[in-house]
TORVO-985357 format. One record per residue: residue in one letter; residue number from 1; x, y, z of N, C-alpha, C, O in turn. Coordinates in nm, 2 decimals, m for minus. Example, Ala and Ser with C-alpha at 12.3 -4.5 7.8 and 13.67 -1.06 7.14 Angstrom:
// TORVO-985357
> resn / resi / npx / npy / npz / capx / capy / capz / cpx / cpy / cpz / opx / opy / opz
> a / 1 / 1.32 / m0.57 / 0.78 / 1.23 / m0.45 / 0.78 / 1.32 / m0.33 / 0.78 / 1.42 / m0.33 / 0.85 $
> s / 2 / 1.28 / m0.22 / 0.71 / 1.37 / m0.11 / 0.71 / 1.29 / 0.00 / 0.79 / 1.34 / 0.11 / 0.80 $
END
This chain:
// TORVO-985357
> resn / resi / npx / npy / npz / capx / capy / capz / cpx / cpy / cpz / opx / opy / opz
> x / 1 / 10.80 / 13.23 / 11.85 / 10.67 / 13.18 / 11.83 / 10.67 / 13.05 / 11.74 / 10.60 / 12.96 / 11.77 $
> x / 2 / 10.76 / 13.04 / 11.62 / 10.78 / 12.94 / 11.58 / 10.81 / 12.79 / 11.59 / 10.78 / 12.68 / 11.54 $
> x / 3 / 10.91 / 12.86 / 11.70 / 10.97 / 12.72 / 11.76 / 10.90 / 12.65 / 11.91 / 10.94 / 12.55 / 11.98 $
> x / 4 / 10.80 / 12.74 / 11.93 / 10.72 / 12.70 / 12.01 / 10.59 / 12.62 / 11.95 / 10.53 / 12.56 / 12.05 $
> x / 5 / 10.55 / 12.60 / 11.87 / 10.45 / 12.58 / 11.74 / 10.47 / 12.46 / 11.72 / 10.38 / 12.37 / 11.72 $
> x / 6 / 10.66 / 12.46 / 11.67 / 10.71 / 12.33 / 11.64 / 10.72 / 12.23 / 11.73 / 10.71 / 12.11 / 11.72 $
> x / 7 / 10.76 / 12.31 / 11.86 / 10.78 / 12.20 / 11.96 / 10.63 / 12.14 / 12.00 / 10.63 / 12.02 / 12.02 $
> x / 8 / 10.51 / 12.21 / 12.01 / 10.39 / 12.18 / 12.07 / 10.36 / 12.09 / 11.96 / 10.35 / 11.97 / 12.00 $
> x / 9 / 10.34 / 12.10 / 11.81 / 10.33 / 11.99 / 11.73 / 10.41 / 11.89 / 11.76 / 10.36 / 11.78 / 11.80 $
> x / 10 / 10.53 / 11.90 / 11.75 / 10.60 / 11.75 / 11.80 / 10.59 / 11.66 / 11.87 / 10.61 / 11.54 / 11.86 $
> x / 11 / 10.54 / 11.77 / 12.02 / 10.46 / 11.69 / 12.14 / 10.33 / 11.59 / 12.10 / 10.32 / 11.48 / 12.13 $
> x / 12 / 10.24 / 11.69 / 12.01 / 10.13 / 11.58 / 12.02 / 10.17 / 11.45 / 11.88 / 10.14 / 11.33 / 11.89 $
> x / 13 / 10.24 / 11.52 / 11.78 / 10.28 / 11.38 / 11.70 / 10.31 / 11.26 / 11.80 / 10.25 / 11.15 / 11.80 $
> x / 14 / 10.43 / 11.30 / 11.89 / 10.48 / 11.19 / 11.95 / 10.38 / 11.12 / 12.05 / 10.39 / 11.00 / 12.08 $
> x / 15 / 10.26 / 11.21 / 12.09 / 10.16 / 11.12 / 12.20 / 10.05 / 11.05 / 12.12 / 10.00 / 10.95 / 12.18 $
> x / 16 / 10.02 / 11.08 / 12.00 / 9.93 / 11.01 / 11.91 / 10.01 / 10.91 / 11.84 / 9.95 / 10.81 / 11.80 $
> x / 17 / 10.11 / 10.92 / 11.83 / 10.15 / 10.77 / 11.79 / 10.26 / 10.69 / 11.87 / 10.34 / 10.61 / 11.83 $
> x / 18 / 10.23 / 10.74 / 11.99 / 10.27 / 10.62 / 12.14 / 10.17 / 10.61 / 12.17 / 10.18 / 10.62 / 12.29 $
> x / 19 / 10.02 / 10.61 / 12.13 / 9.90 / 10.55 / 12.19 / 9.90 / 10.43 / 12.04 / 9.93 / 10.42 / 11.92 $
> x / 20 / 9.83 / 10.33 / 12.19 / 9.74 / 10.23 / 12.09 / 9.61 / 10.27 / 12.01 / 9.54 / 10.36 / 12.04 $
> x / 21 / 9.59 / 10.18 / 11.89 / 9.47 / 10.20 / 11.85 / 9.39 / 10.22 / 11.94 / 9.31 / 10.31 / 11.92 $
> x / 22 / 9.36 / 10.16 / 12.03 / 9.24 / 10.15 / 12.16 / 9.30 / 10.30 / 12.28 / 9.20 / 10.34 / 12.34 $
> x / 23 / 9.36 / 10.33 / 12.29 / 9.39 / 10.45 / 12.38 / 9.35 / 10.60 / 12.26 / 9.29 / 10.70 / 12.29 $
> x / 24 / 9.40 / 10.56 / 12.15 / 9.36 / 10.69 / 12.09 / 9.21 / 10.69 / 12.00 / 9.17 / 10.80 / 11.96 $
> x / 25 / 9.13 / 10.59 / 11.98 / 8.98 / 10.58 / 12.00 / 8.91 / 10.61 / 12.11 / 8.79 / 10.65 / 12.11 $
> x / 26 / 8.97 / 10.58 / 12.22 / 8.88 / 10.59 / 12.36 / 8.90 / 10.71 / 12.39 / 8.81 / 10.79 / 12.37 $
> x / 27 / 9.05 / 10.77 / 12.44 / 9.07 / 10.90 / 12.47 / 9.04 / 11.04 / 12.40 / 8.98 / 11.14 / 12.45 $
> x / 28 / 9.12 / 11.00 / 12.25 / 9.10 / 11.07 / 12.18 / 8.99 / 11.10 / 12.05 / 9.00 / 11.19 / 11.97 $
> x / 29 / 8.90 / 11.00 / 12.06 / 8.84 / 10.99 / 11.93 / 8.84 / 10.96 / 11.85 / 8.96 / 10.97 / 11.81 $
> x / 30 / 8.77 / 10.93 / 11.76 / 8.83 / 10.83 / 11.61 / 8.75 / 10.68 / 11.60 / 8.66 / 10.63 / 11.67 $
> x / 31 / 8.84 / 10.61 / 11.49 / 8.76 / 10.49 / 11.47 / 8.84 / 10.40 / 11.46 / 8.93 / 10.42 / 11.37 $
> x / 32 / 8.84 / 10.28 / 11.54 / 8.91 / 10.14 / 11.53 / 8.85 / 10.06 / 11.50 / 8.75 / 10.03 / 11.56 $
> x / 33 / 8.89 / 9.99 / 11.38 / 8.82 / 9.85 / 11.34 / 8.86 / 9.74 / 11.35 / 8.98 / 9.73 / 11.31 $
> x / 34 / 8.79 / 9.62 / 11.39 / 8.84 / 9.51 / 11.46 / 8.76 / 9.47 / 11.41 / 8.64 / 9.50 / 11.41 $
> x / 35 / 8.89 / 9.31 / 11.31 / 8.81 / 9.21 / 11.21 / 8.79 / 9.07 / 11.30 / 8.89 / 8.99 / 11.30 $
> x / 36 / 8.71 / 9.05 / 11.36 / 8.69 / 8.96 / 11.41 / 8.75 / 8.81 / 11.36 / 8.78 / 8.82 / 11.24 $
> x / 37 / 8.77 / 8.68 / 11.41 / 8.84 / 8.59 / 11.37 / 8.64 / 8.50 / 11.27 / 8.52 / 8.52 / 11.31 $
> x / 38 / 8.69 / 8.43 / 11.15 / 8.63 / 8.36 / 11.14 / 8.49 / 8.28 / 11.16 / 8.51 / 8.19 / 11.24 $
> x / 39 / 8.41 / 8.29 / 11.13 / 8.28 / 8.21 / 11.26 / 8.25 / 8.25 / 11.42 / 8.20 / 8.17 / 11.51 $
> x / 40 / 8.30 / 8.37 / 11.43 / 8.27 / 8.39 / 11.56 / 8.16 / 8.53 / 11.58 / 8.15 / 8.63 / 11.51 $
> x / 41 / 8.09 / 8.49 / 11.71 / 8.01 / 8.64 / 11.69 / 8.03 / 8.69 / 11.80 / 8.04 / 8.62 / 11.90 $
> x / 42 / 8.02 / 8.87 / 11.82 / 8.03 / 8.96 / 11.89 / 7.91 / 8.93 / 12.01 / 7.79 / 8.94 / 11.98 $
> x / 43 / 7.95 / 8.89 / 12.15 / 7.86 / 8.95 / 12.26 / 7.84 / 9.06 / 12.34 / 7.75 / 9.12 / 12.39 $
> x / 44 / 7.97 / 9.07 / 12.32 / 7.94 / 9.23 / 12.44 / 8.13 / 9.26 / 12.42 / 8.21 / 9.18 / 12.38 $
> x / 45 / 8.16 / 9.39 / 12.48 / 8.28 / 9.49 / 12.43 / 8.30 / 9.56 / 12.58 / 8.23 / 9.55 / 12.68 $
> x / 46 / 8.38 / 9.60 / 12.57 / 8.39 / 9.68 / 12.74 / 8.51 / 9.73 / 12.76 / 8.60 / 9.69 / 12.69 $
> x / 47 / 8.53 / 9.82 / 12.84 / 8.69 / 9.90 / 12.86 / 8.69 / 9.86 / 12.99 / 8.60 / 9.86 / 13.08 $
> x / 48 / 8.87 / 9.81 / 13.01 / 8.90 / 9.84 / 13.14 / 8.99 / 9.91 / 13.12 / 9.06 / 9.86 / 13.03 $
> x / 49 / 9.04 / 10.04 / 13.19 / 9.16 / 10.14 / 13.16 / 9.14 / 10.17 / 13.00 / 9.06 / 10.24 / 12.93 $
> x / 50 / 9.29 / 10.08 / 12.97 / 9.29 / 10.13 / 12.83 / 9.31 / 10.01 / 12.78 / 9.40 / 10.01 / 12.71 $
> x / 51 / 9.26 / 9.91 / 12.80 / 9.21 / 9.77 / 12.72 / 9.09 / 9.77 / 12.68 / 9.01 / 9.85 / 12.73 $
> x / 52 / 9.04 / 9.70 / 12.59 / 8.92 / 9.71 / 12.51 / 8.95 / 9.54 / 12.53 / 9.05 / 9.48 / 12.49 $
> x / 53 / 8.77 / 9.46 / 12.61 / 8.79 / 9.37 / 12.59 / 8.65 / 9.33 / 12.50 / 8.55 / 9.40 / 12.49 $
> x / 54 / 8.66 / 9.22 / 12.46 / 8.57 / 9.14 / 12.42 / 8.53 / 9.01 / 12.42 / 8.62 / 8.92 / 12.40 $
> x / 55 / 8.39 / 8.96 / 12.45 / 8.35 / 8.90 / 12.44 / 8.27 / 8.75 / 12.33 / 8.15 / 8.77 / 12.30 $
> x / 56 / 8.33 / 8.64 / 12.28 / 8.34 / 8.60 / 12.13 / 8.28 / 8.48 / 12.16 / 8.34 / 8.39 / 12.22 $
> x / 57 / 8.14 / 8.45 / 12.11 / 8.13 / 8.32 / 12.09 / 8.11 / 8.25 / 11.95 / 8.11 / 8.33 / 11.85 $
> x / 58 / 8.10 / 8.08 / 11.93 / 8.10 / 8.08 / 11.83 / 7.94 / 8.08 / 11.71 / 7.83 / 8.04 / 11.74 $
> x / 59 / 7.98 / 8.13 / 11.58 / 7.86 / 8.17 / 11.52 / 7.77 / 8.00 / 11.49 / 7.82 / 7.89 / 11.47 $
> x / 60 / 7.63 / 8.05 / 11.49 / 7.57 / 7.90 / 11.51 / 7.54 / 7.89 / 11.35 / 7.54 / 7.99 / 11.28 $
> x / 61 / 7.51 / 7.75 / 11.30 / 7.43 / 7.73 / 11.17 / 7.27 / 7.85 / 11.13 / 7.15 / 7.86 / 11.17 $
> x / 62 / 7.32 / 7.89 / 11.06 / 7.22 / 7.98 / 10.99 / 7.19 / 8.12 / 10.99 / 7.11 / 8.18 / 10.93 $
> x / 63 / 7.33 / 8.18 / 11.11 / 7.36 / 8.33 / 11.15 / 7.48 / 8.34 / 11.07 / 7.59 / 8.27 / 11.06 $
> x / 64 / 7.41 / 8.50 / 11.01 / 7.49 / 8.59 / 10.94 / 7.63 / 8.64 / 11.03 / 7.66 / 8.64 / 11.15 $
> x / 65 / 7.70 / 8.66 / 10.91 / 7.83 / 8.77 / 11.00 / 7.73 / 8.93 / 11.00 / 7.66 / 8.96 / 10.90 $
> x / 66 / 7.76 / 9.01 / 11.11 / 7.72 / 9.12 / 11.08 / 7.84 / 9.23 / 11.15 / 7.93 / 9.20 / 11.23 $
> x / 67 / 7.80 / 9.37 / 11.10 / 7.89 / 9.48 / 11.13 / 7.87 / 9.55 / 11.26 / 7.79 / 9.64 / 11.25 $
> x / 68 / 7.91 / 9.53 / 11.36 / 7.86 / 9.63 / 11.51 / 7.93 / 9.73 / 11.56 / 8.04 / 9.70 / 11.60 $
> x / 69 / 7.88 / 9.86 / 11.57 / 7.93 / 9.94 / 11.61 / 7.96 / 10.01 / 11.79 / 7.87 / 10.09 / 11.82 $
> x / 70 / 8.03 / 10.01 / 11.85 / 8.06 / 10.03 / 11.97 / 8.09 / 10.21 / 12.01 / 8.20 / 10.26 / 12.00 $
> x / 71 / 7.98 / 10.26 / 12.03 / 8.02 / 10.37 / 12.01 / 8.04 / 10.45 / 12.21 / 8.01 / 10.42 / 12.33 $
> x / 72 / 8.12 / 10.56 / 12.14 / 8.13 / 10.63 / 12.30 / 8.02 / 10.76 / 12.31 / 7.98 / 10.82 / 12.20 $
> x / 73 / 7.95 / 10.82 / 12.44 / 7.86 / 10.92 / 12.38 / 7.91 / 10.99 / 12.52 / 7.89 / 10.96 / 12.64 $
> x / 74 / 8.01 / 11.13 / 12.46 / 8.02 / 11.19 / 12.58 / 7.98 / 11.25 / 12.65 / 7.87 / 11.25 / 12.59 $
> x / 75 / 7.95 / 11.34 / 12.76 / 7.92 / 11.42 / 12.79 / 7.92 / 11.61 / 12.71 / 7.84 / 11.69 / 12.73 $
> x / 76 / 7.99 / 11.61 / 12.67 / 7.98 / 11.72 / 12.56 / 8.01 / 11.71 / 12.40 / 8.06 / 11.80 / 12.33 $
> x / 77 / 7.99 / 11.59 / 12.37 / 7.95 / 11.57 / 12.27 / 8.09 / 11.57 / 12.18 / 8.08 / 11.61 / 12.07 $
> x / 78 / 8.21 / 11.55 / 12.21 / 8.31 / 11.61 / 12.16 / 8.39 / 11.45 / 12.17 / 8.36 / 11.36 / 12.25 $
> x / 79 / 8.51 / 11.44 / 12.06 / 8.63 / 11.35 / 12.07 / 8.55 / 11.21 / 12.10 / 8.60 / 11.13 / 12.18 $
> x / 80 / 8.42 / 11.20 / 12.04 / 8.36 / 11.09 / 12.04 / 8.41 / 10.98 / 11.99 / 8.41 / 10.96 / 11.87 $
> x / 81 / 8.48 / 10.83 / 12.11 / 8.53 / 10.76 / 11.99 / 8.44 / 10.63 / 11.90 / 8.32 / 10.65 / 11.89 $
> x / 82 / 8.48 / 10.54 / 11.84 / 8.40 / 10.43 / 11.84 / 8.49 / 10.30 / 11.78 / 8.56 / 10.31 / 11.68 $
> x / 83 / 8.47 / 10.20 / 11.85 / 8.53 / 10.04 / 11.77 / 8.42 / 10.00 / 11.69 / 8.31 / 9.96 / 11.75 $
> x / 84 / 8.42 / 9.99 / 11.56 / 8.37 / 9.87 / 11.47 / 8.41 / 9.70 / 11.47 / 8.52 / 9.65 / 11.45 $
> x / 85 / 8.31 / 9.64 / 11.50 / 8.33 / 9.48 / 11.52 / 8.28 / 9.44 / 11.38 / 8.17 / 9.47 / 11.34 $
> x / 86 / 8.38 / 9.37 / 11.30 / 8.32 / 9.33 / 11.19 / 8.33 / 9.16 / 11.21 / 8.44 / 9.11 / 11.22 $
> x / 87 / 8.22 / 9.11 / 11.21 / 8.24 / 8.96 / 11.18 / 8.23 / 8.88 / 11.06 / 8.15 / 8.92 / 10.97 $
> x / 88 / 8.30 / 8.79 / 11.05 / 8.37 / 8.67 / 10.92 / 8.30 / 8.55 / 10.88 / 8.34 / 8.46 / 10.94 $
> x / 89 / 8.21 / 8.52 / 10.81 / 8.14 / 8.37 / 10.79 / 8.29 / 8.30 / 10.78 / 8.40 / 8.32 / 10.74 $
> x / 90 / 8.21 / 8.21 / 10.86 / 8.31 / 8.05 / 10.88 / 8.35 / 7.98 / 10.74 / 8.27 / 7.94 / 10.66 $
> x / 91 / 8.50 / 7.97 / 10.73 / 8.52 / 7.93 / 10.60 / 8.46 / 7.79 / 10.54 / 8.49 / 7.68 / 10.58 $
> x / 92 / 8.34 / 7.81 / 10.43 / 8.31 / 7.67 / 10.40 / 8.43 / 7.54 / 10.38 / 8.54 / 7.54 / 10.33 $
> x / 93 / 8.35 / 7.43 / 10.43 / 8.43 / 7.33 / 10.39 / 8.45 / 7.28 / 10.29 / 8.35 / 7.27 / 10.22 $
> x / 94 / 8.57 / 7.23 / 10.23 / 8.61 / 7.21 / 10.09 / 8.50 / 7.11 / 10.06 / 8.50 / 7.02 / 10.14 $
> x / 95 / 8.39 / 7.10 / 9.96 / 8.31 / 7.00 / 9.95 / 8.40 / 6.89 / 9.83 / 8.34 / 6.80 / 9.77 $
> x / 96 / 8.49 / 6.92 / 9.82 / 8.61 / 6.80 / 9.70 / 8.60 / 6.72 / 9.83 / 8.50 / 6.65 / 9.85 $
> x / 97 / 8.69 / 6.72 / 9.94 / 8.73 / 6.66 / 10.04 / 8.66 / 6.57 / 10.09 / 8.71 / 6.49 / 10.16 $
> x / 98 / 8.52 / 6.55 / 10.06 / 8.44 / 6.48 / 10.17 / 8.40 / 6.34 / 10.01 / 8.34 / 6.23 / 10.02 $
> x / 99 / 8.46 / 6.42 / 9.89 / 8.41 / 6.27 / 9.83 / 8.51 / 6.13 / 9.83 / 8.63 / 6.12 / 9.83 $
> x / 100 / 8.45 / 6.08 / 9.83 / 8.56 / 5.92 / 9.81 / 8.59 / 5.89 / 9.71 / 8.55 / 5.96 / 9.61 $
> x / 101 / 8.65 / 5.81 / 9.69 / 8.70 / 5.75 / 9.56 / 8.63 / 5.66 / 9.48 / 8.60 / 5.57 / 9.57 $
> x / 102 / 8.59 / 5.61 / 9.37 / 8.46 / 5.52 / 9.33 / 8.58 / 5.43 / 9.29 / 8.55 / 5.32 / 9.23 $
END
């Protein structure tokens, strides 16, 4: 019984960490977070298989970074996963740089 115990844990260690972050949030549940690049904002998120794609445009003058949640809602409520999109204000520009020399 033991070594059957050990072997079935070994099994799932080895399948939970040969999944990607994106295969073991989708399949299995859980939470992946994805720091978006810089100045850009979240449109839309989508699975194909076991890719997680997204959609990035860039953020306009006067919009916030904000935090978006992608969640999964299953049919029995169980191993629900979800991606967090967190977005980045655009790094200001060095305001030294833009002066001249007198």
């Amino acid at each position: 019984m033991g070594r059957s115990l050990t072997l079935v844990f070994a099994c799932l260690m080895f399948i939970a960490t040969g999944c990607t972050a994106n295969e073991r949030a989708r399949n299995f549940g859980g939470t992946q977070t994805i720091d978006l690049p810089a100045g850009k904002k979240l449109v839309n998120a989508t699975w194909k298989e076991t890719n997680l794609w997204y959609l990035l445009r860039p953020m306009q003058n006067g919009e916030s970074p904000d935090t978006l949640n992608f969640i999964e809602s299953s049919a029995y409520g169980m191993m629900n996963g979800a991606v967090i999109f967190i977005e980045h204000a655009a790094a200001a520009a060095n305001p030294g740089a833009t002066q001249g020399k007198k």
